[in-house]
N, C-alpha and C positions, 0 to 999 in steps of 0.2 A: 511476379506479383509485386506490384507498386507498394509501399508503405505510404502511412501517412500519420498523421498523430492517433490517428484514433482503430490505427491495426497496428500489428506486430508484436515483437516480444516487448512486454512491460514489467516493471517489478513497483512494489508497493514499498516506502522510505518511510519509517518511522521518525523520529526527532526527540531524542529522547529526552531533552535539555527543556522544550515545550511540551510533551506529555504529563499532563496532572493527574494521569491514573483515572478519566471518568470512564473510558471501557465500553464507550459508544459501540467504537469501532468494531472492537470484540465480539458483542453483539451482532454486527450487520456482515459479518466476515470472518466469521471465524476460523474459515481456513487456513487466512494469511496471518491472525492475529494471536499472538500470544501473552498471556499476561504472567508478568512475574511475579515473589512470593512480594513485595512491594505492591501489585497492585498496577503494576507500572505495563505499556503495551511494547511488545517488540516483533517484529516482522518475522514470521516464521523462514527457516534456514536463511536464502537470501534475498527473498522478497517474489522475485519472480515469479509468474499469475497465466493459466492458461487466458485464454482470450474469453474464455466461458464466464467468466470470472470480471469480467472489468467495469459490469455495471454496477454488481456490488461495491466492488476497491472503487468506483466514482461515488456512492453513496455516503461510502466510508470518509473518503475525505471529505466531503460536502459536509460531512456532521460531525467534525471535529471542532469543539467549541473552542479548542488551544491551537487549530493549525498544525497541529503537530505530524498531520500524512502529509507524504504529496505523492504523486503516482510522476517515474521515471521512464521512458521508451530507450528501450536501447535499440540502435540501428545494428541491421547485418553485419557489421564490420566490428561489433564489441564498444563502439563508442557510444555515450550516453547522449540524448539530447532533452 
């Protein structure tokens, strides 16, 4: 099975240094999204997303008003692109 950007394993990257705590994301994903006693979003365990999953984590990022997701692919070999 071929990969390509938009199959394979993906995981969801927080930013926490640009997260303001508005909780969009939280909202649209809360599977992957966790908020802390701040307020603040962090990527549940290591972010990684089945493929069921990747319309929302695109949603997610697309409505981050700080930029603070970005959605990662990792290739079969463990390295990130």
């Amino acid at each position: 099975m071929a990969t390509n950007e938009n199959t394979g394993v993906r995981r969801l990257i927080v930013d926490s240094e640009r997260c303001q705590g508005h909780n969009r994301c939280q909202v649209l994903i809360s599977e992957l999204i966790e908020i802390d006693d701040l307020g603040f979003a962090h990527a549940v365990g290591t972010g990684i997303f089945p493929e069921a999953l990747a319309e929302k984590a695109t949603l997610a990022v697309r409505n981050c008003p700080e930029f603070a997701l970005r959605l990662e692919r990792i290739a079969k070999t463990g390295e990130t692109s």
